[in-house]
C-alpha positions as CSV (number, residue, x, y, z in Angstrom):
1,X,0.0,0.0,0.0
2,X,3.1,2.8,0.6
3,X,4.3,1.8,-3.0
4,X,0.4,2.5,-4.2
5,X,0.7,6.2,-2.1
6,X,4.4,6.7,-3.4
7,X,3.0,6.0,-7.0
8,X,0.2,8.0,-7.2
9,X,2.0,11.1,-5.1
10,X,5.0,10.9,-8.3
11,X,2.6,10.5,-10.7
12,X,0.6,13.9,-9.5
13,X,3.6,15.9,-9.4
14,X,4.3,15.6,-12.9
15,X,0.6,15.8,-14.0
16,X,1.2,19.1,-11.9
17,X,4.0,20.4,-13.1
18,X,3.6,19.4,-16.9
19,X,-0.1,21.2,-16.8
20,X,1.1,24.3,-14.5
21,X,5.0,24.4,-14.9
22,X,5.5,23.7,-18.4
23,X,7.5,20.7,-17.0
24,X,10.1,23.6,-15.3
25,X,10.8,21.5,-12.3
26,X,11.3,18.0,-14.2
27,X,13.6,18.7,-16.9
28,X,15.7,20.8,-13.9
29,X,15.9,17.5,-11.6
30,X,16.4,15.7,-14.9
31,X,19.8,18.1,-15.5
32,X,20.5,18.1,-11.9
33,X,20.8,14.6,-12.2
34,X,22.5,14.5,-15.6
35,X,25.6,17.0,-13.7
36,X,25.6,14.7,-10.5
37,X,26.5,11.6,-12.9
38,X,29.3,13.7,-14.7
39,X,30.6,14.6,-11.3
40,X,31.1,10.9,-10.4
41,X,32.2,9.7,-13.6
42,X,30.0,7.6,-14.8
């Protein structure tokens, strides 16, 4: 049941965000996450 709650919590942030944001807070974790790999090397 926490994995149904996790699920549905992600899954309304990005309806949020794509509808509202234009995606703005995605596609910055995205790149955040893309930097944090090129840090480490990998």
């Amino acid at each position: 049941m926490r994995y149904v709650i996790g699920i549905c919590i992600v899954t309304g942030f990005l309806i949020w965000d794509g509808a509202y944001n234009e995606g703005r807070y995605v596609s910055y974790a995205v790149f955040e996450l893309k930097r944090l790999t090129a840090m480490v090397g990998a």
